[in-house]
C-alpha positions as CSV (number, residue, x, y, z in Angstrom):
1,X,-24.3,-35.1,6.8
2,X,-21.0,-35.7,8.6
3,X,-19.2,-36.8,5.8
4,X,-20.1,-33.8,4.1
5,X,-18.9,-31.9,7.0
6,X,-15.7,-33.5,7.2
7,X,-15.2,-33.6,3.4
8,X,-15.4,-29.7,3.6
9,X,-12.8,-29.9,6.6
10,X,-10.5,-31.7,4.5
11,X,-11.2,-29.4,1.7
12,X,-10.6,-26.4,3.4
13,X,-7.1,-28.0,5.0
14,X,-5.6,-29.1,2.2
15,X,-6.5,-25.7,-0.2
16,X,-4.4,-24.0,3.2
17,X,-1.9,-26.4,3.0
18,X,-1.2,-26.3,-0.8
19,X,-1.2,-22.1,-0.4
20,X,1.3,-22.0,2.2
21,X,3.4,-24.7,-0.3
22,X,3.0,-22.4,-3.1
23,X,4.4,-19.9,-1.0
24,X,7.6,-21.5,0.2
25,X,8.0,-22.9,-3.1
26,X,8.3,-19.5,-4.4
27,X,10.4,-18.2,-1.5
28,X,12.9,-21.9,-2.4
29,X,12.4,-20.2,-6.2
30,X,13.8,-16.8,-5.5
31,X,16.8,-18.2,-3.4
32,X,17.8,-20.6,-6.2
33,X,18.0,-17.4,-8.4
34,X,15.1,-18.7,-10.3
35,X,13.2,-15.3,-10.8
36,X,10.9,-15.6,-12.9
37,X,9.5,-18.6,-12.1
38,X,9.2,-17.3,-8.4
39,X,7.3,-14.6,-10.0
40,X,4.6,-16.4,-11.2
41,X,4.7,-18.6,-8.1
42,X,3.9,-14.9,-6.5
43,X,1.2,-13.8,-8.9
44,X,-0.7,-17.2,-8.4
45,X,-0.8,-17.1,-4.7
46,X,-2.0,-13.3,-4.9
47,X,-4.8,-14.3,-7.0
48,X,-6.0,-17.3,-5.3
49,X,-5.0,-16.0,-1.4
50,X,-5.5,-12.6,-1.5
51,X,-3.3,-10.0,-1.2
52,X,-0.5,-9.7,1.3
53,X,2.7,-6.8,1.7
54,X,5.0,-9.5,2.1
55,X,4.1,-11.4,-0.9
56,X,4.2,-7.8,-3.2
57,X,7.7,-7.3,-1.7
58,X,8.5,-10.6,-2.8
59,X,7.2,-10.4,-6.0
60,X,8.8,-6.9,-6.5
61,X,12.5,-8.4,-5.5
62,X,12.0,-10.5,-8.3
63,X,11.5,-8.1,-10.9
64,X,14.1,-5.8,-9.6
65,X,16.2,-9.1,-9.9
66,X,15.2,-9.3,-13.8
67,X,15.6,-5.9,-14.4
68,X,11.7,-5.1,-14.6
69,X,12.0,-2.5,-12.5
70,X,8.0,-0.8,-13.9
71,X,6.7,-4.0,-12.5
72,X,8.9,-3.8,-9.4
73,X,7.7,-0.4,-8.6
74,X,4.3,-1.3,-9.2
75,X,4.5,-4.0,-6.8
76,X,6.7,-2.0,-4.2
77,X,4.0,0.7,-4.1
78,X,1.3,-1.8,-4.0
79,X,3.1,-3.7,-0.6
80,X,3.6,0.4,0.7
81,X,-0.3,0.3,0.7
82,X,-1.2,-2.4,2.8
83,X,2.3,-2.0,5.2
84,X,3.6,1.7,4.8
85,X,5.8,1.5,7.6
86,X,7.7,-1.3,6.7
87,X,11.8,-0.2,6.1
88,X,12.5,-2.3,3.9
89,X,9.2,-1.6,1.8
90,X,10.8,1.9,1.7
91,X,14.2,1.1,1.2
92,X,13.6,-1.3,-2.0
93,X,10.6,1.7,-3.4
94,X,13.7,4.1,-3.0
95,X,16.3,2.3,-4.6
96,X,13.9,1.0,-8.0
97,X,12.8,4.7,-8.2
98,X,16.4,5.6,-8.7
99,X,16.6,4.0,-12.0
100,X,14.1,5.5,-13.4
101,X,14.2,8.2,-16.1
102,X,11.7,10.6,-14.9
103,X,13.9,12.4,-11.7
104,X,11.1,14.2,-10.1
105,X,11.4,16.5,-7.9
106,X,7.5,16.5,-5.8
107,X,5.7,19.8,-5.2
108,X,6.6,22.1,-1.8
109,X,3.7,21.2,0.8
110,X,3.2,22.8,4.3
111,X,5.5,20.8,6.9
112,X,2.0,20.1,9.0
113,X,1.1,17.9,5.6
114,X,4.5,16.7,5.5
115,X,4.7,15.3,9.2
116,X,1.0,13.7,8.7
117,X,1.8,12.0,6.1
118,X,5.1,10.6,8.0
119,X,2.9,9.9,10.7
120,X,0.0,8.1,9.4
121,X,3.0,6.0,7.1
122,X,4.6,4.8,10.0
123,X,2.1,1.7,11.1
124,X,0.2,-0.1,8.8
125,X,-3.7,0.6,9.1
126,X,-3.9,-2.9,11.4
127,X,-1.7,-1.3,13.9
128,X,-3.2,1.7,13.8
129,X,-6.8,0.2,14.2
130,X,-4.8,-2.2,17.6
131,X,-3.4,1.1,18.6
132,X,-6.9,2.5,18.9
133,X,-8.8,-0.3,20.3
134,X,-6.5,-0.1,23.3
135,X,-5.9,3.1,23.7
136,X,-9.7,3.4,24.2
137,X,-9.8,0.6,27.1
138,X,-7.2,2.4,29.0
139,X,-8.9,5.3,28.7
140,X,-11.9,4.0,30.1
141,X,-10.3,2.5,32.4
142,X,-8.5,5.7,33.5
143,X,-12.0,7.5,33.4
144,X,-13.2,4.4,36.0
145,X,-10.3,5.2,38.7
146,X,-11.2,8.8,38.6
147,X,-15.3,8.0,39.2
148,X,-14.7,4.9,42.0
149,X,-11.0,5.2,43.5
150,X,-11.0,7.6,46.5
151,X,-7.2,7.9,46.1
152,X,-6.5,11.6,45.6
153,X,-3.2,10.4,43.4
154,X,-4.9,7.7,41.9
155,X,-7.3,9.7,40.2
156,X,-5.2,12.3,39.3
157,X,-3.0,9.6,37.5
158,X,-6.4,8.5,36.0
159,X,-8.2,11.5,34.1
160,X,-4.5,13.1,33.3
161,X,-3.9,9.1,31.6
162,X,-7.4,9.3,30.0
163,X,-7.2,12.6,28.6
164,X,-3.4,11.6,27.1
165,X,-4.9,8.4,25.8
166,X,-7.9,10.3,24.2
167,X,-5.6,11.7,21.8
168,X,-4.2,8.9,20.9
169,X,-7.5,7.2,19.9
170,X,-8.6,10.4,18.1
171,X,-4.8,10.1,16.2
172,X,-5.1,6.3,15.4
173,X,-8.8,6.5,14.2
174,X,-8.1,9.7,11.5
175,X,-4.5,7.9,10.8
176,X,-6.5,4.4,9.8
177,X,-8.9,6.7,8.0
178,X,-6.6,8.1,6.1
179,X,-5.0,5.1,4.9
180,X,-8.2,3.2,4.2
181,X,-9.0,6.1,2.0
182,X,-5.9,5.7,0.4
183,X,-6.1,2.1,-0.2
184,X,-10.3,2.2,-1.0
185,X,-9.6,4.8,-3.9
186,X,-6.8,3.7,-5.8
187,X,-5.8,6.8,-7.9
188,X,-2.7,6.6,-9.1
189,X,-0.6,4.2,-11.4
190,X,3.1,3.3,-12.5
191,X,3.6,4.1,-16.5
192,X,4.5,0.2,-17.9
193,X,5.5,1.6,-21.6
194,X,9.2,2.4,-22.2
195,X,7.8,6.1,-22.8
196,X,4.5,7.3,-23.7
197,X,3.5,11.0,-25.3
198,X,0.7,13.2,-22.4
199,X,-1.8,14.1,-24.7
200,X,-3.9,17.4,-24.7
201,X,-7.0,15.9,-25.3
202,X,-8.4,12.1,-25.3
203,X,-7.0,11.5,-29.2
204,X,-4.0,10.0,-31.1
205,X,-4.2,13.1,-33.3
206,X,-4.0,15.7,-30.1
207,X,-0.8,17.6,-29.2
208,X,2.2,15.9,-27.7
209,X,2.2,17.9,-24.2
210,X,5.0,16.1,-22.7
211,X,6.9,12.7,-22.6
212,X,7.1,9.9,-19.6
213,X,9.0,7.1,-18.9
214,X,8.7,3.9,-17.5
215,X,8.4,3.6,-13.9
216,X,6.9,6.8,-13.5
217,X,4.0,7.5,-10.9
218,X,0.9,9.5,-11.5
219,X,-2.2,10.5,-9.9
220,X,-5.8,9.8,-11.9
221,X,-7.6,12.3,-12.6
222,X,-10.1,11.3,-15.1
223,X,-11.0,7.6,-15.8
224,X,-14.6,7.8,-17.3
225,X,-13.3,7.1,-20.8
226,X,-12.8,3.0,-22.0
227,X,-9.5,3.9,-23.9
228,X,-7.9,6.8,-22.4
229,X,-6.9,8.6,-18.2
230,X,-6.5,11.9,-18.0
231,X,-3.5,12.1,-15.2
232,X,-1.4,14.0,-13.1
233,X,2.4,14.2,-12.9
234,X,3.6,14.7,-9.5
235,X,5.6,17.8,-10.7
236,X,2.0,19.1,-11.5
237,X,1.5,18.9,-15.7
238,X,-1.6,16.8,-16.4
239,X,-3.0,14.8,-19.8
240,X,-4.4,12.2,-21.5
241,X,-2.3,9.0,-22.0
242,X,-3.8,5.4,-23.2
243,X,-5.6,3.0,-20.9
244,X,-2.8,0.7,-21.5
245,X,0.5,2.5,-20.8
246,X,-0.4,2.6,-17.1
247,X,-1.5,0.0,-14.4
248,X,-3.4,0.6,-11.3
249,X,-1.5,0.1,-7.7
């Protein structure tokens, strides 16, 4: 029984090991230059680790370093999900969006909307969550020095500070809502084709509605069918396009 205990140890220690070797090895990759091997480096360790922000913005570097810039997008967008208030997330998204074709110009929205979204974007949902958690024990604890200190000051200082901190945990709890929501339904996708025709209906022989270049982001709106997505353009025209042009964030 106990080698079988520490035969799983050593197991464990040296899949961790190898991981974080695969890692640096693709970090020592990407500084010799050597993109596309770094790349796959990347891919491997998000398939056998899991997924990680820093490893997508890794892995988008080095397809904005081979000129992929679809795949660098995708994989910018994809580290934006799991750390949206990272800079140089942001930064890097900005600058692969610019060489895209498609130059779209989103929809008005009320500023209330705008400012949410700003808000909720600026922690990822860990910090959000650590925000809550203890925002919610000061606030207790402020609620405590009100009920048991006899200090007139002291409880002043303690229900003001508890009612202040309430907001905060109401704030951090919809804010981590909102971006597990986000990252739970995965609805939109970067186009991977060069160009691909919006179709009127699910069919080859439909109409041509409209055309859309690599790079480009769209909402789902329809993914029922095996072959084809009905999906949104951020200016607001929607279609059908192949299962294949597009990929999932």
């Amino acid at each position: 029984m106990m080698k079988i205990f520490f035969t799983l140890i050593l197991s464990v220690c040296v899949s961790a090991f190898s991981v974080a070797a695969t890692k640096a090895d693709a970090d020592a990759l990407y500084e010799q230059g050597k993109y596309e091997e770094a790349a796959s480096s990347y891919e491997w360790v998000l398939e056998n680790e899991g997924v990680a922000a820093e490893v997508y913005y890794n892995l988008g570097n080095c397809y904005y370093k081979m000129d992929e810039i679809p795949l660098a997008i995708l994989n910018y967008e994809r580290a934006f999900l799991l750390d949206p208030g990272d800079g140089d997330i942001r930064a890097n998204l900005a600058l692969a969006r610019g060489k895209t074709v498609d130059k779209v110009v989103p929809p008005s929205e009320m500023f209330f909307v705008t400012w949410w979204r700003n808000l909720t974007n600026c922690m990822s949902i860990d910090e959000w969550a650590m925000l809550g958690v203890s925002s919610f024990i000061f606030m207790l604890l402020g609620i405590l020095v009100y009920m048991f200190v006899p200090l007139l000051l002291a409880r002043k200082i303690g229900v003001y500070g508890a009612m202040a901190l309430f907001v905060f945990v109401v704030v951090a709890n919809f804010a981590a809502i909102s971006q597990h929501r986000d990252l739970t339904n995965r609805d939109t996708a970067i186009i991977l084709t060069p160009s691909v025709a919006v179709k009127s209906s699910p069919s080859e022989k439909s109409t041509d509605l409209f055309l859309i270049h690599e790079g480009s982001k769209v909402e789902i709106v329809d993914s029922s069918m095996s072959e084809w997505i009905e999906v949104k353009f951020e200016e607001g025209k929607q279609g059908w396009i192949p299962v294949s042009a597009a990929e999932i964030i």
